[in-house]
Backbone as CSV, one residue per row, in Angstrom:
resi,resn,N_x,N_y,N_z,CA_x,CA_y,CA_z,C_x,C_y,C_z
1,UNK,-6.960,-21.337,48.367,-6.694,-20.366,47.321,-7.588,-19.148,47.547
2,UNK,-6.849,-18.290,47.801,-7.885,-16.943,47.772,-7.853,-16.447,46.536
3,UNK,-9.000,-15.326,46.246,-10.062,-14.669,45.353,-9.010,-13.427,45.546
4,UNK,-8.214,-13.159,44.166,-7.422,-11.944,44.328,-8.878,-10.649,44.097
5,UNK,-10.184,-10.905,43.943,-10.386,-10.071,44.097,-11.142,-9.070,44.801
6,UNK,-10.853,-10.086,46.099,-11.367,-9.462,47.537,-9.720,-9.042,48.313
7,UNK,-8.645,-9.030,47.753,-7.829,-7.686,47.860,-7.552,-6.598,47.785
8,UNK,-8.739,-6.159,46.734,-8.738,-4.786,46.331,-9.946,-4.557,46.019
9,UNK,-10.686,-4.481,46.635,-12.128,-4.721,46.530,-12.574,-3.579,45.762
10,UNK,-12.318,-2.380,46.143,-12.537,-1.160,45.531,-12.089,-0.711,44.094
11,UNK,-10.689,-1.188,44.056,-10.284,-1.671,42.353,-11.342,-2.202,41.735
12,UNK,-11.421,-3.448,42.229,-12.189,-4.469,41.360,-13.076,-3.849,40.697
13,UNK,-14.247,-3.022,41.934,-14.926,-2.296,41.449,-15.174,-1.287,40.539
14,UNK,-14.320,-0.307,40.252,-14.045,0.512,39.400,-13.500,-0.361,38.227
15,UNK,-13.216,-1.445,38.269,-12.867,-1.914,37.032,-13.885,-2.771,35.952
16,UNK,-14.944,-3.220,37.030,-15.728,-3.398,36.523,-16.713,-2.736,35.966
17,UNK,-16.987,-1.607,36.934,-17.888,-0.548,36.167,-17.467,0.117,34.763
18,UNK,-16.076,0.640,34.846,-15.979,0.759,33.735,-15.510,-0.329,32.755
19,UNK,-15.694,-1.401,32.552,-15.851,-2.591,31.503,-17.309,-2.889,31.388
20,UNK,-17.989,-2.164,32.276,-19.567,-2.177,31.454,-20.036,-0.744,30.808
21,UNK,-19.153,0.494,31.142,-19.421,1.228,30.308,-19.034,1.458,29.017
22,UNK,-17.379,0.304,29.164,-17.083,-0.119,27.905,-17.445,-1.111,26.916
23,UNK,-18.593,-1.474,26.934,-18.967,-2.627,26.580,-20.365,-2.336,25.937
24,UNK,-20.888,-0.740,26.488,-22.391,-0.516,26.649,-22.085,1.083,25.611
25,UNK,-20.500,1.285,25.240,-20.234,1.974,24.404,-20.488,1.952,22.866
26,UNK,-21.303,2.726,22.017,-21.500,2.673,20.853,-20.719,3.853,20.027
27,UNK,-20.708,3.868,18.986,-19.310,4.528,17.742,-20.157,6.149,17.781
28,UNK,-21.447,5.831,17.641,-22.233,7.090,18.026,-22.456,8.195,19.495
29,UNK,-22.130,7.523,20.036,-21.929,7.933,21.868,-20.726,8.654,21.713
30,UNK,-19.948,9.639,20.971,-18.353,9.866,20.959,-17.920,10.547,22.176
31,UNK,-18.926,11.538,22.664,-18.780,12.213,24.290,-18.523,11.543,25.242
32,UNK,-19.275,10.116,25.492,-18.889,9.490,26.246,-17.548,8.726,26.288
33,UNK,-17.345,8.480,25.226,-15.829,7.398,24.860,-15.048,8.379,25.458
34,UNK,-15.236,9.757,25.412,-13.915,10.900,25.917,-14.058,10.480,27.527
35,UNK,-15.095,10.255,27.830,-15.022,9.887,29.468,-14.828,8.880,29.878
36,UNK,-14.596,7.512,28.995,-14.219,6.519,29.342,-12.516,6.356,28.734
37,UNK,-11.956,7.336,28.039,-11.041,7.269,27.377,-10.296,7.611,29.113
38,UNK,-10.557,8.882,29.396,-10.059,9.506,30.559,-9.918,8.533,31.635
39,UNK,-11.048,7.746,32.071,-11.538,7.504,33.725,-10.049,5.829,33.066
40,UNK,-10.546,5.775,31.761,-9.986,3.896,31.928,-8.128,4.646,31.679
41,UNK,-7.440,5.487,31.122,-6.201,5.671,31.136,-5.932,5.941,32.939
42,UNK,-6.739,6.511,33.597,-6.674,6.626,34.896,-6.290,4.796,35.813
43,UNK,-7.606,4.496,35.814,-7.424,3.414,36.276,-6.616,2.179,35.897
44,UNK,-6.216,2.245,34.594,-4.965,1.322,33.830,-3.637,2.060,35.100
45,UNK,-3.562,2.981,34.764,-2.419,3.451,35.571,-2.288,2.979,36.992
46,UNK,-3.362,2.767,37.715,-3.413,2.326,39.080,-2.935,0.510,38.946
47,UNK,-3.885,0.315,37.646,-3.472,-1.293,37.606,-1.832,-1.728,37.239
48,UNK,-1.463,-0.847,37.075,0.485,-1.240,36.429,0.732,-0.512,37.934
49,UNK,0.624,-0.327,38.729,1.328,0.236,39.877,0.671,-0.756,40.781
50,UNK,-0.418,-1.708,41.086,-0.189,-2.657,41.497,0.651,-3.641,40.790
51,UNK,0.187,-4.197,39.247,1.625,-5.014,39.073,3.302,-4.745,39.134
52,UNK,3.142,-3.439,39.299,4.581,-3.078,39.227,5.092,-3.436,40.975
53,UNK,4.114,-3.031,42.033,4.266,-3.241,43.579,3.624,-4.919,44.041
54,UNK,3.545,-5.607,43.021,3.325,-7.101,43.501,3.913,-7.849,44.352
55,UNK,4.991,-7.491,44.255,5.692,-8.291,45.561,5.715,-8.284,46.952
56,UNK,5.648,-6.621,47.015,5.205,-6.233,48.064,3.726,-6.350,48.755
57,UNK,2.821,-6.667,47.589,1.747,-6.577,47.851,1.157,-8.398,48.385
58,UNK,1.991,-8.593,47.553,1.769,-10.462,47.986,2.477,-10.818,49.308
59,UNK,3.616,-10.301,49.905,3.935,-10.631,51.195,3.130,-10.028,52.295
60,UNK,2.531,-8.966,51.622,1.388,-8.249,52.953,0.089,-9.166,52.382
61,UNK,-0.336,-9.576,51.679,-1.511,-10.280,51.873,-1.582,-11.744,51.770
62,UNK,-0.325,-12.227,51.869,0.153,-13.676,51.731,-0.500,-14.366,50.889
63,UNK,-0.241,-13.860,49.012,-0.607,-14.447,48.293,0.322,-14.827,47.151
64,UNK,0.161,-15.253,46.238,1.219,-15.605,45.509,2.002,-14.134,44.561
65,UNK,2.897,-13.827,44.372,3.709,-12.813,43.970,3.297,-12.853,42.356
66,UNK,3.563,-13.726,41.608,3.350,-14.402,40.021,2.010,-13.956,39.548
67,UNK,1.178,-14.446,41.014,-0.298,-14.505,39.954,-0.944,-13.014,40.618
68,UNK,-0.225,-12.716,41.423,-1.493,-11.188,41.525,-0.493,-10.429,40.397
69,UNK,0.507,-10.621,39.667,1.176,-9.324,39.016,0.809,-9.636,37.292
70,UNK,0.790,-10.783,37.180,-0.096,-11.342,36.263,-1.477,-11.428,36.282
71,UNK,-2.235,-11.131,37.104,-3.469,-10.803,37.343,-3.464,-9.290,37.007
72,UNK,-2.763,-8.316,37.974,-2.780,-7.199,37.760,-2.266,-6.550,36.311
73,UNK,-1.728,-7.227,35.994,-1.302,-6.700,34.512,-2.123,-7.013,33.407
74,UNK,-2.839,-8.013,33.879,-3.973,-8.396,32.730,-5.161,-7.704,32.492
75,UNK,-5.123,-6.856,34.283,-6.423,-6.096,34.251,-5.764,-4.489,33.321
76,UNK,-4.400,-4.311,33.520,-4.189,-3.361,32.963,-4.563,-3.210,31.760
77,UNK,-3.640,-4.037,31.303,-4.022,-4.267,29.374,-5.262,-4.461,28.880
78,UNK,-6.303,-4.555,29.660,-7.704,-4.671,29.314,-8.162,-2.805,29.544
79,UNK,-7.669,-2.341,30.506,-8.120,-0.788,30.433,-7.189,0.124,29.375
80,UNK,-6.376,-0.358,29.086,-4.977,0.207,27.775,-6.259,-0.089,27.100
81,UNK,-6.602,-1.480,26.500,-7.041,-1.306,24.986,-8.679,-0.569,25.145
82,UNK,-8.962,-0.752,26.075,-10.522,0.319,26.016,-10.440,1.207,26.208
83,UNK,-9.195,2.198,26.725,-8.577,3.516,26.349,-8.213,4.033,24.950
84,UNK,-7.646,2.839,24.099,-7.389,2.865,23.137,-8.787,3.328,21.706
85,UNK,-9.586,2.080,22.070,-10.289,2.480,21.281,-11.659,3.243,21.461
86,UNK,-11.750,3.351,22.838,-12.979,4.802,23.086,-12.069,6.187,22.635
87,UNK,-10.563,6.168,22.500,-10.166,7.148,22.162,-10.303,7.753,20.502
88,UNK,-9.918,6.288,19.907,-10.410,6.420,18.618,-11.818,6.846,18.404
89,UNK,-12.950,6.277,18.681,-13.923,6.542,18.960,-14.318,8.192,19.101
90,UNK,-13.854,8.291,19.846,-13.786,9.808,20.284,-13.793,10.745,19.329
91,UNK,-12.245,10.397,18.939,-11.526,11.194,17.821,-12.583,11.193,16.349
92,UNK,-12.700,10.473,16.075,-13.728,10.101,15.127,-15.150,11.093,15.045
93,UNK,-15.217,10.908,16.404,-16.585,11.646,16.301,-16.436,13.510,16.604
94,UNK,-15.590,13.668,17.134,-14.989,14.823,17.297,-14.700,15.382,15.553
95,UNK,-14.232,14.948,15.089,-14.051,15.030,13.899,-15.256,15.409,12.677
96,UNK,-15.743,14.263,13.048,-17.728,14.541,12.149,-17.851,15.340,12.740
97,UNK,-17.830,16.045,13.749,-19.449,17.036,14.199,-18.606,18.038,13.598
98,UNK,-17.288,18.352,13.988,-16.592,19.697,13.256,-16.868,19.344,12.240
99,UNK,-17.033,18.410,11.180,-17.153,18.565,9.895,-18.718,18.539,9.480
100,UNK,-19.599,18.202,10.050,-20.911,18.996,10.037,-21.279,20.497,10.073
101,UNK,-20.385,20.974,11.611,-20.742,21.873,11.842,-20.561,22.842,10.622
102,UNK,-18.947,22.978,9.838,-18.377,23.502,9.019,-19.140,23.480,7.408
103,UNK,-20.307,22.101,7.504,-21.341,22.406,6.360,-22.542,23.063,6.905
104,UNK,-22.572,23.458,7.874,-24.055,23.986,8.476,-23.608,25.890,7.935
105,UNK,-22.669,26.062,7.993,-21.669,27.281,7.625,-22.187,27.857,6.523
106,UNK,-21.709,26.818,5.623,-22.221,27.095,4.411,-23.821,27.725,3.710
């Protein structure tokens, strides 16, 4: 049984880094969530274009078709929802500072 994740070694990587910047994300950090909102809608996208090319990708690395597209799709939906909510995140805080700023006005 091979380690689907010495197929994409460089994926892997980027996927892990950012699941520790998502993880190391706080509600107060909102600048950053905009950069993890960005980098993880990026790399979700790469992950549905391997599950979407699984088949192809399993006859060139002679692995099972099922489990790298189910693998790959699982990694997707894990960068969807930390897109999701560093976006909220974001938004949120984007929001307070304009509404600070707009009492500093005063």
């Amino acid at each position: 049984m091979i380690d689907l994740e010495e197929l994409l070694p460089e994926d892997c990587k980027q996927y892990r880094e950012m699941a520790v910047k998502y993880l190391n994300l706080t509600s107060e950090d909102y600048k950053s969530a905009y950069e993890i909102t960005v980098k993880s809608w990026a790399l979700a996208q790469r992950w549905s274009d391997i599950s979407a090319n699984a088949g192809k990708l399993a006859s060139i690395k002679e692995v099972n078709k099922t489990d790298l597209s189910k693998w790959a799709y699982q990694r997707y939906r894990q960068l969807q929802l930390m897109h999701e909510h560093a976006r909220s995140i974001w938004r949120i805080g984007e929001d307070f500072a304009k509404y600070l700023m707009k009492g500093d006005r005063k």
